[in-house]
DRENLORO-275937 format. One record per residue: x, y, z of N, C-alpha, C, O in turn. Coordinates in steps of 0.1 Angstrom, whole numbers, plus 2048, in hexadecimal, padded with zeros to 3 digits. Layout:
BEGIN
XYZXYZXYZXYZ/...
end
This chain:
BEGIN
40296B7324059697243F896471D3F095D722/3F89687103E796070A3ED95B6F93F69606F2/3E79556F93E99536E33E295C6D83D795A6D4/3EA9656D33E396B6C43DA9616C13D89556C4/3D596C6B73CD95F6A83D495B6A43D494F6A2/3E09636A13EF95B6953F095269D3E594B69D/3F894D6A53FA9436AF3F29396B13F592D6B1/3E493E6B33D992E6B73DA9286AB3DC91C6AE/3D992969C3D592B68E3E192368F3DD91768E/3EF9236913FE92168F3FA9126983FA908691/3F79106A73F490A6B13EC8FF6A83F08F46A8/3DF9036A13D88F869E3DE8F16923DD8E5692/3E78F96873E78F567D3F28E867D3F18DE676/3FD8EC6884078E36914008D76983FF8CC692/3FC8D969F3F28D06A43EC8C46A33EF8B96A8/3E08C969A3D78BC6953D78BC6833D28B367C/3E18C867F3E38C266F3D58C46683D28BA662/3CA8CF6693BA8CB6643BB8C76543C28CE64C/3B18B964E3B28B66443A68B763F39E8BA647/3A18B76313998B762C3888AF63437E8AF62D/3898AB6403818A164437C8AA6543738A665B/3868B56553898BB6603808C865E3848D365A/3748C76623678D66643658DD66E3608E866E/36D8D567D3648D868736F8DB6933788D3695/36D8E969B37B8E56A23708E96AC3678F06A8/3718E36BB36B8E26C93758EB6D23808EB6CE/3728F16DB37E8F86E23738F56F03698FB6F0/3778ED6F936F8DE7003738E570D37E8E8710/3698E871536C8EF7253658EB7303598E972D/3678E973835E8E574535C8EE74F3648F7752/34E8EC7553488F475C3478EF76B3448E476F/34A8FC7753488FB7813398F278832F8EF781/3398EF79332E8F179C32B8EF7A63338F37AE/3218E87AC31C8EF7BE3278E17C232E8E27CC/3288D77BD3338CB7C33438D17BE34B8CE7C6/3478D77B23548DE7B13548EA7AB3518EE7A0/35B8F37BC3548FC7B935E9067AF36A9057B0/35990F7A736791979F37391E7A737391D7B4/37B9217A13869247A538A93479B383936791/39393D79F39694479739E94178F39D949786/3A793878C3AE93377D3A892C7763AB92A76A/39A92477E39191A77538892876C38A92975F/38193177237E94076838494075F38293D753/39294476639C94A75739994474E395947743/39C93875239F92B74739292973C394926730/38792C74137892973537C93973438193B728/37D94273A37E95073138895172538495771B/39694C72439E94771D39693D710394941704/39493371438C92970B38893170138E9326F6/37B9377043739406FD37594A6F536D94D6EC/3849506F938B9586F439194E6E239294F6D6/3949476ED39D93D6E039393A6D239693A6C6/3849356DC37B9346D037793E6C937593B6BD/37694C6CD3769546C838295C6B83809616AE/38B9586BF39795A6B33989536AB39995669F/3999456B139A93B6A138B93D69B38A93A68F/3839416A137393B69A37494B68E36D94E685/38095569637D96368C38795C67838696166C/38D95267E39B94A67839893D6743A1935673/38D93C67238A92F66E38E92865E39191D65A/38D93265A39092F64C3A392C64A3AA925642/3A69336533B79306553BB9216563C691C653/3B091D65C3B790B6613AE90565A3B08F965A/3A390A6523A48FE6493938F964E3908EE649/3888FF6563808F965E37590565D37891165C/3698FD65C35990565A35990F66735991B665/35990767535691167F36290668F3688FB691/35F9156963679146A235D9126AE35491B6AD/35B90A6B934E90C6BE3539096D035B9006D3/34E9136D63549116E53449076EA33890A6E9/34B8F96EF3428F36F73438EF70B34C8EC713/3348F470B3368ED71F3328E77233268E671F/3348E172A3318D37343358D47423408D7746/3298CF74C3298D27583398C775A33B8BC753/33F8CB76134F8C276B34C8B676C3428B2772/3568AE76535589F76B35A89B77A35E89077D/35A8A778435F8A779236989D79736A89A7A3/37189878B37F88F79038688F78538088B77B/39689378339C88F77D39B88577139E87A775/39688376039687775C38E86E75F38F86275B/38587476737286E76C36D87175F36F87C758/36486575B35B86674D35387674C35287E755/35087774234A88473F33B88474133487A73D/33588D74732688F74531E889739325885730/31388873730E88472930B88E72030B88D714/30789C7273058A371F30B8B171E30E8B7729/30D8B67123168C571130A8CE70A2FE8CC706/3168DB70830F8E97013158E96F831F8E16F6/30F8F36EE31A8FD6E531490F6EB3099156EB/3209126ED31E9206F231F92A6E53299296DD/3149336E331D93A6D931C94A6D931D9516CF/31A94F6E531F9606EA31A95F6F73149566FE/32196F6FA31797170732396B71232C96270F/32197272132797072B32296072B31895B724/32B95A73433294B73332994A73F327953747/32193B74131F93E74C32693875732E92F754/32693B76532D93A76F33092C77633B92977B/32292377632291877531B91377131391A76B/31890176F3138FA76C3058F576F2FE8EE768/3018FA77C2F79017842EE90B7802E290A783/2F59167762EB91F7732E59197692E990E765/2DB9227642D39197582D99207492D792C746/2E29157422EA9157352E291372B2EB911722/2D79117252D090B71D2CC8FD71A2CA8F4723/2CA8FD70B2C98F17062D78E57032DD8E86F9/2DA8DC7092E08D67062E28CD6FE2D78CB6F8/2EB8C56FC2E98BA6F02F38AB6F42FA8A96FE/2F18A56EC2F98946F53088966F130989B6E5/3148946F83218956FC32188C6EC3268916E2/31C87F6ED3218796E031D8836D33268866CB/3138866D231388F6C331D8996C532389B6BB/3218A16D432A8AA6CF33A89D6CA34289E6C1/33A8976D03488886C73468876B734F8856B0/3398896B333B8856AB33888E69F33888B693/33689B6A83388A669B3418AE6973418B468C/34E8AE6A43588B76A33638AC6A13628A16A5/36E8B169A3778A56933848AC69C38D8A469E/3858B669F3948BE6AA3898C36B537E8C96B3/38E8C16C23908C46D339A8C76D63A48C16D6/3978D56D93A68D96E439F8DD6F13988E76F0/39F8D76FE39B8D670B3A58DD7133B18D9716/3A18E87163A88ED72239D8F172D3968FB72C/39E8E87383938E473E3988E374B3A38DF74F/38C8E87553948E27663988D47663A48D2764/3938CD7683988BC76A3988B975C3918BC753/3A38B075E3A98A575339E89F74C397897752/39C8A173E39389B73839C88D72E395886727/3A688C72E3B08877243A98787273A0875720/3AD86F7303A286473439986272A39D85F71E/38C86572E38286372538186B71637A86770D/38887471538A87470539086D6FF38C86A6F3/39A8687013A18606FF39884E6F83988496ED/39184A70538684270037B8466F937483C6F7/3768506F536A8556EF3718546E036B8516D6/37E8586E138385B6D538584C6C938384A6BD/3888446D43878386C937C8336C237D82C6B8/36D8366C83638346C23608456B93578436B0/36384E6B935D85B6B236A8606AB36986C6A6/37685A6AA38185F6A03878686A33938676A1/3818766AA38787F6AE3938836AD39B87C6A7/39788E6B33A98906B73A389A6C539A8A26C7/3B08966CC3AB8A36D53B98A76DD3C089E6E1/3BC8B26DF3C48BA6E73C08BC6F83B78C46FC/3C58B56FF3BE8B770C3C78C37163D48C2716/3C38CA71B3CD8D77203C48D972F3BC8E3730/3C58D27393BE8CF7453C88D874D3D48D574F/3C08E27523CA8EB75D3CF8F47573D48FE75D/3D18F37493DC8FF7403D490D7493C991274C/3E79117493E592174C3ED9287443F692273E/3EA9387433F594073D40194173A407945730/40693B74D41393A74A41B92D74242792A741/40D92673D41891973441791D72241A916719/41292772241292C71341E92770B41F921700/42A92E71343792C70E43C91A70B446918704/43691171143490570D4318FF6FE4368F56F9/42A9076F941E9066F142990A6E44269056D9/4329126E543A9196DD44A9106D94539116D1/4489096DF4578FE6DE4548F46D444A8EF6CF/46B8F46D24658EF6C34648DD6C446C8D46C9/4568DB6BE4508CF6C14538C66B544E8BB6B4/45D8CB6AC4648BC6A34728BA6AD4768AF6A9/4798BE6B547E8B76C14768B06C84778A46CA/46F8B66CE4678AE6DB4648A16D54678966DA/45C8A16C84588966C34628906BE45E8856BE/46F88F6B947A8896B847E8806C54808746C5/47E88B6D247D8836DC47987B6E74808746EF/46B87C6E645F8746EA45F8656E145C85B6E7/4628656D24648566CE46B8546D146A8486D5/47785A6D34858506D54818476E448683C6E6/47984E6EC47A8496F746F83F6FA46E836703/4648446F04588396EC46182B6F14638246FB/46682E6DB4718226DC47681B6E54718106E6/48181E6ED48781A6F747B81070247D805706/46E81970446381170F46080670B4627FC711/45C8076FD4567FE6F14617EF6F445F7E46F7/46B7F56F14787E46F447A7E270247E7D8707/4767EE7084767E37184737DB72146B7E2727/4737D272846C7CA72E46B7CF73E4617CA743/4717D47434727DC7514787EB74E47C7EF743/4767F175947C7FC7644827FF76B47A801775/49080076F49480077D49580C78349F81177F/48F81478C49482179149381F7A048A81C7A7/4A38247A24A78237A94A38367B34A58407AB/49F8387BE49C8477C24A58497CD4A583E7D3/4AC8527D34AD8577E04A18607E749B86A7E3/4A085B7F24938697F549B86A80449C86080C/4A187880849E87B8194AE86E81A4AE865822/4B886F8114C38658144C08538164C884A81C/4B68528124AE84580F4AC83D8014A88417F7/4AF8358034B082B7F34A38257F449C8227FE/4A28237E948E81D7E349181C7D34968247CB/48D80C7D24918077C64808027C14787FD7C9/47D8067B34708007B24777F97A14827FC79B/46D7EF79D46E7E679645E7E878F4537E7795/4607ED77F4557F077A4527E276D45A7E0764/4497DD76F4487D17604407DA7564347DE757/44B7DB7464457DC7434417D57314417D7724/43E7CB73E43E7BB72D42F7C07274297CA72B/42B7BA7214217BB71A4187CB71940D7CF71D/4217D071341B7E17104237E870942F7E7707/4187F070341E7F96FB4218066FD41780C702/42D80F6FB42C81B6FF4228256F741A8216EE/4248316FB41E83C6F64248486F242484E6FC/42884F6E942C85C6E94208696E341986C6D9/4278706F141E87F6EE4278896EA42D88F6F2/42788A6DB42E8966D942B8A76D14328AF6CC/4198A56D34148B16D14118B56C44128C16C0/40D8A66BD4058A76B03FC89D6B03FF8926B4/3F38A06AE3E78946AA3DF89369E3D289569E/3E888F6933E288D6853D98826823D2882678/3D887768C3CF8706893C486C68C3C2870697/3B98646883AA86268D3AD85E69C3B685669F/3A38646A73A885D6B53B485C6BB3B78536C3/3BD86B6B63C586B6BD3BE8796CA3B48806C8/3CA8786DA3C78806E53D387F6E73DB8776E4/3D48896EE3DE88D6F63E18966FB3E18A06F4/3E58977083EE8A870D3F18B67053FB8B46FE/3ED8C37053F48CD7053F88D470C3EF8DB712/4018D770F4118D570B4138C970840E8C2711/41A8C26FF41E8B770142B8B46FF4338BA6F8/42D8AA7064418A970744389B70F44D89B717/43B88F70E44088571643F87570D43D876701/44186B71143E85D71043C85571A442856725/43284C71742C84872342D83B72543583871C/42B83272B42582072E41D81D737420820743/41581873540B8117454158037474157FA73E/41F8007574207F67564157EA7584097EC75B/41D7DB7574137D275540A7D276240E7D576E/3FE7CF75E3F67CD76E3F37BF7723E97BA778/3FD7B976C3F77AA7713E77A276B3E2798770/3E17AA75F3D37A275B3D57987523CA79374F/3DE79274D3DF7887493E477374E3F076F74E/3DD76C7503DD75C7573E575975B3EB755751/3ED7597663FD75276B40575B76540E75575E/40476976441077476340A77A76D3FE77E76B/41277C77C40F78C77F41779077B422789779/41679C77A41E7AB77F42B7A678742E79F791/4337AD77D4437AD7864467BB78D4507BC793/43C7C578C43E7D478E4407D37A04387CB7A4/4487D97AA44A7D37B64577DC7BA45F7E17B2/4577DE7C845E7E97CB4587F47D844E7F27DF/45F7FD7D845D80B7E145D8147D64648137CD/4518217D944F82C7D044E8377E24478387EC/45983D7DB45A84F7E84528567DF4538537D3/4488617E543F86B7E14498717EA45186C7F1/4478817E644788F7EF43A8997EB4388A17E2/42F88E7FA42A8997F94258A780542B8A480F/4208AF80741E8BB81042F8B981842F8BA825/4388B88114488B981944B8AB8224538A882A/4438A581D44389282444988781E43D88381F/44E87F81945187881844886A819449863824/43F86780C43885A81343C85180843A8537FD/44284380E44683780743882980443382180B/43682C7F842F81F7F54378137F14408127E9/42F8087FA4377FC7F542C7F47EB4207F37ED/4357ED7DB42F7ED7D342F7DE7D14397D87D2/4227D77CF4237C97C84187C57BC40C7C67BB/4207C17B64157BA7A740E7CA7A24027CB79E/4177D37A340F7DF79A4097E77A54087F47A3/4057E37AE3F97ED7B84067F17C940F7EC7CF/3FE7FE7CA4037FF7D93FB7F47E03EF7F17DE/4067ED7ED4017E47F13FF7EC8023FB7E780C/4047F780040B7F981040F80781541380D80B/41281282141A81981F42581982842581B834/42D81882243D81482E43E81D83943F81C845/43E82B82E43E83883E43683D84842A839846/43884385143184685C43085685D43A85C862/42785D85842586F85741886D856411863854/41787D85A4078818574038808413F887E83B/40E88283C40887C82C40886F82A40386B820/40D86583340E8548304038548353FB85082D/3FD8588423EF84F8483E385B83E3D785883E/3E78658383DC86882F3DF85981D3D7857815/3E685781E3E98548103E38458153D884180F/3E983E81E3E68328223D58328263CF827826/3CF83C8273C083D82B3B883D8193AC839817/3BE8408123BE8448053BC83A7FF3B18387F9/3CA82E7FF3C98237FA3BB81C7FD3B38187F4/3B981B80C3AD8108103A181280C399809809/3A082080939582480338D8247F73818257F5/39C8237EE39E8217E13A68197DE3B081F7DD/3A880D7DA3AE8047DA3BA8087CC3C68097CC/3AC8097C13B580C7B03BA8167AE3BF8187A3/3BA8217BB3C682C7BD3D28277BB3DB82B7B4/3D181A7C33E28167C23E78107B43F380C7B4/3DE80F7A93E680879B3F381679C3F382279F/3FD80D79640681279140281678340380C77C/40081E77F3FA8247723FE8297663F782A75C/40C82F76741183275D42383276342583576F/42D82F75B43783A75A43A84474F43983F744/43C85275143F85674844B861748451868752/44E86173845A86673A45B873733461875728/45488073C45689073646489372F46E88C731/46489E72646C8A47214748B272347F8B7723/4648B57254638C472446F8CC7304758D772F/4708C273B47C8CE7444868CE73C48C8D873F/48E8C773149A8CD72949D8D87224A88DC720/48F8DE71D48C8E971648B8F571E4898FF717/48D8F873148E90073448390473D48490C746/4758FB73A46B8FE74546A8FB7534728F575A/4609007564628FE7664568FC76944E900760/44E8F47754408F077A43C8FF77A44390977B/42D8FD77942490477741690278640D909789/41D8F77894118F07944078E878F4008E2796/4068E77813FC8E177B4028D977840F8DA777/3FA8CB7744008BD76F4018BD7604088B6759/3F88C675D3F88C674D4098C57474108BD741/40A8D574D41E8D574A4268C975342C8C074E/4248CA76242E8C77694308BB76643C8B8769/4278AF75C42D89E75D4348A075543C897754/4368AD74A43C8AB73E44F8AC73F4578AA737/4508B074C45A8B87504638AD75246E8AE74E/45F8A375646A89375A46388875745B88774D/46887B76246587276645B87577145C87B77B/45186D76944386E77443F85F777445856770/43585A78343084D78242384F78542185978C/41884978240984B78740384378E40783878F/3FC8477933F083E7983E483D7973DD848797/3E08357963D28347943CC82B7883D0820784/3BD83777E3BB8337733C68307673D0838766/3C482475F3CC81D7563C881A7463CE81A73B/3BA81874B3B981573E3B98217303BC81C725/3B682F72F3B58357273C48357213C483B716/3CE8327253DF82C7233E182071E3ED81C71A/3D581771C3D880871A3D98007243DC7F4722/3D88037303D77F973C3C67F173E3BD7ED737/3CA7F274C3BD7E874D3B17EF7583A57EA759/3B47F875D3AF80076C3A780A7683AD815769/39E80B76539581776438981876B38680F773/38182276937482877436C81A77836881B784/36981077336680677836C8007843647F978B/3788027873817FD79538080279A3857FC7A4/37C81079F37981B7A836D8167AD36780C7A9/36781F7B935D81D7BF3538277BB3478277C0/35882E7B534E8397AD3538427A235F8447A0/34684979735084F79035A85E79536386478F/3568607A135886D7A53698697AD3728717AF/36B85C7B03758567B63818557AD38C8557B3/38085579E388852793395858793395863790/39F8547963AD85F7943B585A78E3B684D78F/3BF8607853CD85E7823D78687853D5874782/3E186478B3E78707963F786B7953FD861798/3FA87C78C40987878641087D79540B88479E/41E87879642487F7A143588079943C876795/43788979944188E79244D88E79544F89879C/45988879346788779846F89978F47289B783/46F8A079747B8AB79047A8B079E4718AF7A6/48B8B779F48B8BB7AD4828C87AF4838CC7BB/47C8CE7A94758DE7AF46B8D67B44698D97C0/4618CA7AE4558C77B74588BB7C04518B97CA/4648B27BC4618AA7C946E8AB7CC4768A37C7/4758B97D84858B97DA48B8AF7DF4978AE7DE/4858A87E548A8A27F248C8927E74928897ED/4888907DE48A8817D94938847CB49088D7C3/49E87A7CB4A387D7BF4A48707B94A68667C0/4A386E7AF4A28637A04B185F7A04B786879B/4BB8527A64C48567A74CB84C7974D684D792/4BF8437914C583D7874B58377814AE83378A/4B08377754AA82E76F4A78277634A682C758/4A881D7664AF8187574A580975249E801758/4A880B74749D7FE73D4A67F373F4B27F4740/49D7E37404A37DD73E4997D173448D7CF736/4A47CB72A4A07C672249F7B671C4A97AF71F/4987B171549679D7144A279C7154A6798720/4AD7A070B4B879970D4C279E71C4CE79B71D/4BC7A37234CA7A57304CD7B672B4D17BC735/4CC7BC7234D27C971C4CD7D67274C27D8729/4D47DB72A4CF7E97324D27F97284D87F971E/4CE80072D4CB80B7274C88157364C081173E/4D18207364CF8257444C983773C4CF840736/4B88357414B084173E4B98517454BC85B73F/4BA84D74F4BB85B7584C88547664CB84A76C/4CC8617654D88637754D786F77B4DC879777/4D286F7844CE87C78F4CA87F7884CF887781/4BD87A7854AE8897824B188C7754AA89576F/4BA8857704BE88C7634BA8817544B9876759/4B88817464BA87A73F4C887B73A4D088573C/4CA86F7344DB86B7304D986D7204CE86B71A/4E58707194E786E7104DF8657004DA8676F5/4E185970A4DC8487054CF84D7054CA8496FB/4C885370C4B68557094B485D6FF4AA85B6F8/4BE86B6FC4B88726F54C38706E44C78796DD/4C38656E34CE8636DB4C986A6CE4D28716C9/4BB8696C64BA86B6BB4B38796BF4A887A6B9/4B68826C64B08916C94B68956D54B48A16D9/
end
């Protein structure tokens, strides 16, 4: 599946809203090389790109903007690992293959921040991270689309004054929470985790970014929270509990305290990989986000990519925090190449073997609010959509 001109033109105008202030649109790609190496959907994906810059840049005048400009930059070779310092602007001619071959003249990553006012990133690894922080100092907006493939076109197409109807409502609900309870079965097994989440604010992604410094996901369809991590004097972290993964058909139980994996309960070939993981990386284990997808009510299905798949349910992360408002970023790592935020997704097609058997808010005054029952959202969540 691919996007017309009508469509991208339709896509941007939805989107980022371009205003009078709005000249410059970026269509933001990353480049292979000899440490990561291409892949055949990472191709597609800059052949696409290019395509895209090509159509809106024929359609420029449709949205409202001087010029359309495809830029490259060698891979930040991790997930939401900071960006290189320096990029391109490509402007014909076969693409080149990697980052390795010789691309020309380049220019500093900050002037391209601070010339283009719309980014839409469809890129091998997750750039959303560090745009996200770049964005608060250069205003920007940006669309981050990490992994997008063809087959999530039809994403792109849903009607997003629901989604965004119900991504606040659920904002909302994080916003008055003070905990989490989700309760899981995994493998006829109970695992109760306890998420704090005092002092934070939520987030909703619902696939418009009208304002200076806004980022976020395309497709988009979720709401988010980093719970507390304990950085504040004689408060820790109340977040604590057991978290089941399924992963390679395994079952590995982390036991959780003050926000971080402390531990791994199970015994498999994925626990003594996951458990080797931890030691190695300590700020793998922040508990890093919850979030709460939409998008599986509208009929989609995993794609294998995280881009779509977190959108689909209840997800929890790990890792990096702060481009969320936490406190955990590339600094707590041991390198920048080490950097991760790593959603793991509750819906039964990706993790069958674990089910969500209740999760529910609880609030200052004693008040409960029950999100989800079996994998499912209730009523009470989606009350105003």
């Amino acid at each position: 599946m691919s996007l017309s001109s009508d469509e991208l033109v339709a896509l941007v105008n939805r989107v980022f809203r371009p205003g009078p202030a709005d000249r410059k649109i970026a269509i933001f790609v990353d480049l292979p090389d000899a440490e990561t190496p291409d892949t055949p959907s990472w191709k597609e994906r800059r052949e696409m790109a290019a395509q895209w810059a090509k159509l809106l840049g024929s359609r420029h005048r449709d949205v409202g903007v001087d010029c359309v400009d495809l830029i490259l930059y060698r891979n930040a070779r991790a997930n939401n690992a900071d960006l290189p310092d320096e990029a391109m602007r490509w402007d014909s001619g076969t693409l080149p293959r990697t980052a390795d071959t010789e691309i020309g003249p380049q220019t500093s990553m900050a002037y391209i921040f601070e010339t283009y006012q719309m980014l839409i990133a469809p890129t091998e690894l997750s750039a959303t991270a560090p745009l996200k922080i770049a964005a608060k100092t250069y205003g920007f907006r940006a669309a981050t689309m990490p992994g997008f493939e063809p087959s999530m076109v039809p994403a792109l197409r849903l009607d997003y004054g629901l989604i965004g109807r119900r991504t606040a409502r659920l904002k909302a609900l994080l916003d008055g929470a003070e905990a989490c309870h989700i309760d899981f079965v995994a493998e006829g097994k109970e695992h109760a985790l306890f998420l704090d989440l005092r002092h934070r604010s939520a987030h909703a992604s619902g696939g418009i970014f009208t304002q200076k410094g806004e980022v976020g996901n395309l497709p988009s369809g979720e709401s988010y929270i980093v719970p507390y991590e304990g950085e504040l004097d004689r408060d820790a972290s109340r977040t604590a509990g057991q978290i089941p993964v399924e992963l390679d058909n395994e079952i590995v139980v982390y036991r959780i305290e003050q926000n971080r994996a402390a531990a791994i309960l199970s015994d498999n070939t994925a626990s003594r990989k996951e458990a080797a993981a931890l030691a190695a990386e300590p700020a793998y284990g922040n508990i890093a986000e919850l979030g709460l997808g939409v998008l599986g009510d509208f009929g989609l299905s995993p794609t294998g990519s995280v881009l779509l798949d977190e959108k689909l349910g209840l997800h929890i992360a790990f890792g990096r925090s702060e481009h969320f408002g936490g406190q955990v970023g590339p600094g707590s790592f041991s390198s920048p190449d080490k950097v991760v935020h790593i959603d793991r997704v509750y819906i039964p097609k990706l993790q069958p073997k674990i089910r969500i058997s209740a999760a529910t808010l609880i609030f200052a005054n004693g008040q409960k609010t029950i999100l989800m029952k079996d994998n499912a959202y209730t009523s009470t969540a989606y009350e105003d959509g």
